[in-house]
C-alpha positions in Angstrom: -18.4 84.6 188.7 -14.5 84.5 187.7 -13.3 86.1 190.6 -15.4 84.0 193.1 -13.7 81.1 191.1 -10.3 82.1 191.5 -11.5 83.2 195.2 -12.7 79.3 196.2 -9.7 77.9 194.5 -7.1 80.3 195.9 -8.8 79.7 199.6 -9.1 75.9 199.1 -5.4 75.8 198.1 -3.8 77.8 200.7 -5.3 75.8 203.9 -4.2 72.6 202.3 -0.3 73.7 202.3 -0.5 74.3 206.0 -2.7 70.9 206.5 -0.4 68.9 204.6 2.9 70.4 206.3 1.8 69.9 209.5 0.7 66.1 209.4 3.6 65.3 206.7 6.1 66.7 209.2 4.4 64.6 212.3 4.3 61.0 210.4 7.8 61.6 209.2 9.1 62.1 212.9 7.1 59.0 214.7 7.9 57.6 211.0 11.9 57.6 212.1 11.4 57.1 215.8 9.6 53.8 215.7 11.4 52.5 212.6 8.3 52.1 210.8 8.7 52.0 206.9 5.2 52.3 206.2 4.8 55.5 208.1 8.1 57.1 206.6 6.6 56.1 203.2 3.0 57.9 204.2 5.0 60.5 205.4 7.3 61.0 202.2 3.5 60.8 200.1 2.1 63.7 202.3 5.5 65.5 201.6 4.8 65.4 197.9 1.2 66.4 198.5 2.4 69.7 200.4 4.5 70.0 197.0 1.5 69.0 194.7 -0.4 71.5 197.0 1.5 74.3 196.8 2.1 74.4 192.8 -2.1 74.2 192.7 -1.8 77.1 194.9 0.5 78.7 192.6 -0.6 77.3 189.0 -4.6 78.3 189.9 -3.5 81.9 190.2 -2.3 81.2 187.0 -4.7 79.4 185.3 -7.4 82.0 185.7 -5.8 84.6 183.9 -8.0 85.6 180.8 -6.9 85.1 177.4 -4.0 86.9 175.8 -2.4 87.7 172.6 -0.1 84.6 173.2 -2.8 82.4 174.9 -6.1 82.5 172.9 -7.8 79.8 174.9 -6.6 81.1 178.3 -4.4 79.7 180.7 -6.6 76.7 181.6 -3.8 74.0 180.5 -1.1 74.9 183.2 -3.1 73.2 185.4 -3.2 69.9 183.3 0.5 70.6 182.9 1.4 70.9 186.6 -0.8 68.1 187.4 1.5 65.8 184.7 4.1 67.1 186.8 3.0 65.8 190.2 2.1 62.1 188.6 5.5 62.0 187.7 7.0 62.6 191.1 4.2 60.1 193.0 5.3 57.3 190.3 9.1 57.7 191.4 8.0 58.0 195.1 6.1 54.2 194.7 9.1 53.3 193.1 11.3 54.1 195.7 8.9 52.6 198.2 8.5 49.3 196.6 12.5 49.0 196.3 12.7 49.9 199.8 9.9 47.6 200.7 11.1 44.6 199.0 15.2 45.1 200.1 13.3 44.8 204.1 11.3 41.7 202.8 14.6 39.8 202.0 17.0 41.1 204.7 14.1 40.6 207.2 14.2 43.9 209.4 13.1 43.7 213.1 9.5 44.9 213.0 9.2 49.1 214.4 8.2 49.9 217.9 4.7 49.4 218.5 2.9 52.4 221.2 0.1 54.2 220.9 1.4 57.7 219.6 1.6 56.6 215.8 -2.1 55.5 216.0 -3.2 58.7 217.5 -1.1 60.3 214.7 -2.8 58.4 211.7 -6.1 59.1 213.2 -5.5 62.4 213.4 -4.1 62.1 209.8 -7.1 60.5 208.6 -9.5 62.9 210.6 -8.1 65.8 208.3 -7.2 64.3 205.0 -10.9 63.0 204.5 -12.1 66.4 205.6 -9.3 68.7 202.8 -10.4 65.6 200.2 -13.8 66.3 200.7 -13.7 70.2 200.6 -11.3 69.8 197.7 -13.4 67.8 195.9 -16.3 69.7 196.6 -14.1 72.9 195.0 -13.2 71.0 192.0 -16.5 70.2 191.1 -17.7 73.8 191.4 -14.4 75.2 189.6 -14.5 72.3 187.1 -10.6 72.5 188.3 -7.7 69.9 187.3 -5.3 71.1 189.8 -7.5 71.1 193.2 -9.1 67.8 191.5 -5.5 66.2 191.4 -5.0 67.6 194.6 -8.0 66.2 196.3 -7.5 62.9 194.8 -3.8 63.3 196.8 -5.3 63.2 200.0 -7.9 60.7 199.5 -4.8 58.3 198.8 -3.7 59.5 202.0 -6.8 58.5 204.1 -6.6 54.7 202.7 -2.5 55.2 203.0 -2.9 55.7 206.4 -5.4 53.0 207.0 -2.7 50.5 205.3 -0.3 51.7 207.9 -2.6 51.0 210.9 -2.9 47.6 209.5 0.5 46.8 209.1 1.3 48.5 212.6 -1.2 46.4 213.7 0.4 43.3 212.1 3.9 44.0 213.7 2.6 44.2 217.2 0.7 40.8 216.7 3.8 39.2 215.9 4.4 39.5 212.4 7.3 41.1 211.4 6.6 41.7 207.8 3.7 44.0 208.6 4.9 46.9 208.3 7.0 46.2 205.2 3.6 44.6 203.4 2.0 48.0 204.3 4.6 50.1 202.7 4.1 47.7 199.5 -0.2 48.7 199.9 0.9 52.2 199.9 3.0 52.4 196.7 0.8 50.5 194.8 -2.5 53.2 196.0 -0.3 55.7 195.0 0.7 54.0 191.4 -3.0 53.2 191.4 -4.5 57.0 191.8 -1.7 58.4 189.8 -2.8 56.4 187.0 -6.6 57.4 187.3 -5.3 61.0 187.1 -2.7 60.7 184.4 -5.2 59.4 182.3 -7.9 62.4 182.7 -4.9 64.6 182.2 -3.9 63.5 179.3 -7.1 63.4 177.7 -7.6 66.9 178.2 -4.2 67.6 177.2 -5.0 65.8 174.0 -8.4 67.8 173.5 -10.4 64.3 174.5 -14.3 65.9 173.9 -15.8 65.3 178.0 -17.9 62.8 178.4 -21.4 63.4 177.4 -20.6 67.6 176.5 -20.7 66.5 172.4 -24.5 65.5 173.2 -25.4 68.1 175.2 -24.2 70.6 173.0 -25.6 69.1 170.0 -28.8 68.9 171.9 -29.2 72.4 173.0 -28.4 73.7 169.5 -30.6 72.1 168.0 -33.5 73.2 169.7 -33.0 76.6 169.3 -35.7 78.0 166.5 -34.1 78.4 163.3 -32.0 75.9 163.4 -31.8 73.4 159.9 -28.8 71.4 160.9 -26.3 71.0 162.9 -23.0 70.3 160.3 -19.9 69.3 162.5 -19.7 70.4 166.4 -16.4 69.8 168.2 -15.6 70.4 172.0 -12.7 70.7 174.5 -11.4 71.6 177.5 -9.4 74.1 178.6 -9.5 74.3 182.2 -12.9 75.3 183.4 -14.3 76.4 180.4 -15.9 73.9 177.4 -14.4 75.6 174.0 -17.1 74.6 171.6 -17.0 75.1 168.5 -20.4 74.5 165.9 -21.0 75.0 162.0 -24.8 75.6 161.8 -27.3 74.9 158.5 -29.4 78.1 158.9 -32.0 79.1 156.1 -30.8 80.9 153.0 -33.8 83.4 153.1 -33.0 84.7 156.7 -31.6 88.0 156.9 -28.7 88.5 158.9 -30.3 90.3 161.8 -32.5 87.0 162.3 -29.2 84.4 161.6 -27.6 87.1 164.4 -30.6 86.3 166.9 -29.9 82.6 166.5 -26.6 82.5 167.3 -27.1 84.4 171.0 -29.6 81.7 171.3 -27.5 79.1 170.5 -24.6 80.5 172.8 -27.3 81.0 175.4 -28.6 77.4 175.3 -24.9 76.0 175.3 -23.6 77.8 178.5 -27.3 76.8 180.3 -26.3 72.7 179.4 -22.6 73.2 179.9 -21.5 75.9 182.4 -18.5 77.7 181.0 -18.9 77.3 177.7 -17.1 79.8 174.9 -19.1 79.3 172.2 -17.7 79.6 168.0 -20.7 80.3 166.3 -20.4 79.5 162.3 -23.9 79.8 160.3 -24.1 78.3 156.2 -27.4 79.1 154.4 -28.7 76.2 152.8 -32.1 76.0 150.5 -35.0 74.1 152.1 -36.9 71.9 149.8 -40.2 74.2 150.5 -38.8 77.5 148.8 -40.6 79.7 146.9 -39.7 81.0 143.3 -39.9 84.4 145.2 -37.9 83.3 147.9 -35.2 82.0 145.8 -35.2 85.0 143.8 -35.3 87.2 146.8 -32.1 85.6 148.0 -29.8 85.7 144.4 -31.0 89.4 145.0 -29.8 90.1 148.5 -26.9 88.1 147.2 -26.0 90.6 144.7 -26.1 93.1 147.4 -29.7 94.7 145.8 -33.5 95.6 146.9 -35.8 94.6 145.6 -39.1 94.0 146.1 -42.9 93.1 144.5 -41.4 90.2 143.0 -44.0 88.9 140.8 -44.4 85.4 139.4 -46.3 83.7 136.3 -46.7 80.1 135.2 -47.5 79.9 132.0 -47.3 76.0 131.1 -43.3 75.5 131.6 -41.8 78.9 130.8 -42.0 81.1 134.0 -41.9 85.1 133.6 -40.6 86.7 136.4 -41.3 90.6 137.1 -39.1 92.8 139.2 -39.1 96.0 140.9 -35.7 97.0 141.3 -34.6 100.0 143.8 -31.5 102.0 142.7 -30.1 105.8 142.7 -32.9 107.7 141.5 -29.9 110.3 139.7 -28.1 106.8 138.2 -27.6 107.5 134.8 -29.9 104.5 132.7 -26.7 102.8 131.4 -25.2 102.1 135.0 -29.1 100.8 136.5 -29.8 98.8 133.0 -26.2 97.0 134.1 -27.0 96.4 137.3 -30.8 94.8 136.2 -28.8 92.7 133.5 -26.6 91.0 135.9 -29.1 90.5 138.1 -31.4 89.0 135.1 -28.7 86.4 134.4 -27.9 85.1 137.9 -31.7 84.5 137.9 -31.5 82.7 134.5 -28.5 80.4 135.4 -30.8 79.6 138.6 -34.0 78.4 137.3 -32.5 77.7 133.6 -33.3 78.9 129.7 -37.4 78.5 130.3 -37.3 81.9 131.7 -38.1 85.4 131.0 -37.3 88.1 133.8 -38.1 91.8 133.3 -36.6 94.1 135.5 -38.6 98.0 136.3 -38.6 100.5 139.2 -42.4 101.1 140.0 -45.1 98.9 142.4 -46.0 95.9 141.5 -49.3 94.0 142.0 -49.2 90.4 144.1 -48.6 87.8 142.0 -51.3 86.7 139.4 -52.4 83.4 138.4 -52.0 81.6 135.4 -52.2 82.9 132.1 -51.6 82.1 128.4 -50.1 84.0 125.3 -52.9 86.1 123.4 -53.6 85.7 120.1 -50.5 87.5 117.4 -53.2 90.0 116.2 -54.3 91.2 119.5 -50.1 91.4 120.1 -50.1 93.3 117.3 -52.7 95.9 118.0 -51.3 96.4 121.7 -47.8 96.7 119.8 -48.4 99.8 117.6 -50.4 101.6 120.3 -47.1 101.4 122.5 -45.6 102.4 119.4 -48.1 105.4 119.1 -48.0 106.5 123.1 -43.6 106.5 123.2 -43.7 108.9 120.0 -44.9 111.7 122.4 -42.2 110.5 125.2 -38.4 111.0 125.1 -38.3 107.0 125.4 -38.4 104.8 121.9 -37.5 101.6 119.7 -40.5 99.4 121.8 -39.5 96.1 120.9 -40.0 92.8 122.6 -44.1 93.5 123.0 -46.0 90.3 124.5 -49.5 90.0 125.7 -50.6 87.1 128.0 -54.5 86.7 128.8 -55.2 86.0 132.9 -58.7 85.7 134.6 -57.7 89.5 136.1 -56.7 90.4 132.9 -54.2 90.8 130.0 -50.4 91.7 131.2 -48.5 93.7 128.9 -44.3 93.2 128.7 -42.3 95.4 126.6 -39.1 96.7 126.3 -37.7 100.0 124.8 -34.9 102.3 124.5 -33.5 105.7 126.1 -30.1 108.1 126.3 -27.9 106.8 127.6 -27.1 109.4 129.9 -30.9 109.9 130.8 -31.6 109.2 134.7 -33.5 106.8 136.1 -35.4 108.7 137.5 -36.5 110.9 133.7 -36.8 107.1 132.2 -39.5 106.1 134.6 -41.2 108.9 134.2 -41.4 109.0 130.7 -42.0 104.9 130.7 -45.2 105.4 133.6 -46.5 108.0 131.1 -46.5 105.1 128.3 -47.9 102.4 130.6 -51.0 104.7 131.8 -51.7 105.7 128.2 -52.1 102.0 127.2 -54.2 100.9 130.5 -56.5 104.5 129.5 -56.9 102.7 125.7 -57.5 99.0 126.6 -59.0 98.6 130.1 -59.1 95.2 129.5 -54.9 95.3 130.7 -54.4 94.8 134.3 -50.9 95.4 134.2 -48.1 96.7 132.3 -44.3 95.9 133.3 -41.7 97.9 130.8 -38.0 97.5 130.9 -35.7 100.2 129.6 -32.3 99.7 128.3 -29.8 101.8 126.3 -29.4 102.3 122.5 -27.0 99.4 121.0 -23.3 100.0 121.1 
């Protein structure tokens, strides 16, 4: 696709130089041999367009270079630059015209000789500079090009240019002698005019002036990718052909990167499809939706903390949640290390959801989440106490502590917490833990489920 660019632009270019040279060269001659200002002036405003023409040919081979280590937008402003650069030189032209036009005015020059070739020349001028304006529009439009649009905007001046000249000829040979002066004037002002229709789309895009309509477009086509929360702030430009756009996205806080990766393709997709050329920044922030799940939220302070986890389990019971955990770590990690690693994790889920919270943290499969339960009674605690008590005495785990019961409609849940080396693994502690929790479950079948947490002796 860049190459055929650069192909059409190069092409269009190069047959406008000889186009322009030719009919410049034949106004500027009848121009001087019937004494006409006006044609001398249309003449001198084709010369600059054979300039103007051959820096586009020039500045588009330019222009389409790819980005560089000095250049990190490309090269797409030389052609805004070069086209400042030929406004300049029209606006001193229509000066020089007007000056010239005006001294005629009040000396009152004899009127230029009036014969058929300079008609036959501006006719043939005409012919040709509606047919390169045409094709040059029609390549600007396709190459989203400055430079060939300047250019084509050049010889459409120099269709109605030439008409003003046929007019004023057409004046003189009737008779009145300031024709061709008054046509001179209607040239430098179509040339002030155009210049200043150009300058201004120049300048905007020198001063990174969003297109018209590409903000909306953009915004659009983002957000109707899948995915998508928000769009936060979304700026454009132009740098040549190519839209720079650049888009801070609200994505969800529970996507994984893989799926926030997936939406930013889409997003670049959707942009070039609305735009064209577009290079697309792509910036995601993960915000909380109002519909979050406890498990979601605590799934994401995990992944935050760079851990897995998983069979996060949830209980309400009556404004104090309990949260259960099954944490994945080095099966060989000494207990001190993993018990760090659960603590910190315990307390960024603590300063999330506040002090009405109790996590426990363990290492084996956990069942769904139940429903809502209540404390037992402190004598069935009790009883469930010293038979943990009783089971760790044949382990290498001890010191249970922390012991509550809570009553469900698919049965008691049994917390506790107890002590091991700290040099034991993980891998031993879990072990010795599972043998605890399948001793109780063997004793009191009324416990659906029994979620330990080990931890090190105190310092």
């Amino acid at each position: 696709m860049g190459e055929h660019v650069h192909t059409v632009k190069t092409r269009v270019a190069a047959i406008s130089v000889f186009a322009s040279a030719g009919m410049a060269a034949a106004k500027f001659i009848v121009g001087i041999l019937i004494g006409s200002l006006a044609l001398v002036s249309e003449a001198l405003h084709s010369s600059v367009d054979v300039i103007a023409t051959i820096i586009t040919w020039m500045v588009v081979r330019v222009s389409d270079l790819p980005a560089d280590e000095e250049h990190h937008y490309g090269h797409g402003k030389f052609e805004s630059v070069s086209a400042l650069g030929v406004i300049a030189v029209l606006y001193v032209l229509a000066g020089g015209i007007l000056v010239e036009s005006f001294s005629r005015l009040r000396q009152g020059a004899p009127p230029p000789t009036i014969s058929a070739i300079p008609f036959v020349v501006l006719l043939l001028d005409i012919g040709v500079n509606f047919w390169r304006a045409r094709a040059l529009h029609r390549a600007a439009r396709e190459t989203r090009s400055q430079a060939l649009a300047a250019d084509a905007l050049h010889f459409a001046s120099d269709v109605l240019g030439s008409i003003a000249v046929i007019i004023g000829l057409g004046l003189s040979g009737l008779g009145f002698w300031w024709g061709d002066s008054a046509a001179a004037i209607a040239v430098a002002i179509m040339i002030a005019a155009l210049g200043l229709r150009m300058a201004r789309s120049t300048v905007e895009t020198l001063l990174d002036r969003a297109p018209e309509g590409a903000s909306e477009k953009a915004r659009h086509a983002i957000e109707q990718v899948t995915g998508v929360v928000d769009v936060e702030r979304l700026r454009v430009r132009m740098v040549g052909p190519t839209h720079f756009v650049d888009a801070i996205v609200k994505v969800p806080r529970t996507y994984p990167i893989d799926r926030v990766d997936e939406i930013k393709r889409k997003v670049q997709a959707a942009v070039r499809a609305d735009l064209g050329d577009a290079d697309v920044t792509f910036t995601s922030v993960p915000v909380a939706l109002d519909n979050e799940s406890v498990r979601e939220r605590i799934m994401v302070i995990a992944r935050n903390s760079g851990l897995a986890v998983h069979h996060v389990t949830v209980h309400d019971l009556g404004g104090t949640l309990t949260v259960s955990i099954d944490l994945e770590v080095d099966g060989e990690m000494a207990l001190t290390a993993a018990h760090d690693i659960a603590h910190r994790l315990e307390r960024n889920i603590g300063e999330e959801f506040g002090a009405d919270l109790e996590v426990d943290t363990h290492i084996e499969p956990l069942e769904p989440e139940l429903p809502f339960g209540t404390d037992a009674a402190p004598d069935r605690i009790a009883t469930i106490r010293d038979a943990l008590a009783r089971f760790a005495a044949a382990t290498e785990v001890r010191d249970i502590h922390n012991v509550r019961v809570r009553d469900t409609d698919a049965g008691e849940i049994v917390n506790f917490h107890c002590r091991a080396e700290p040099s034991m693994s993980v891998t031993k502690v879990h072990e010795n833990v599972d043998e605890i929790e399948r001793a109780l479950r063997r004793a009191f079948p009324s416990v659906k489920r029994v979620i330990s947490h080990a931890e090190p002796p105190h310092a």
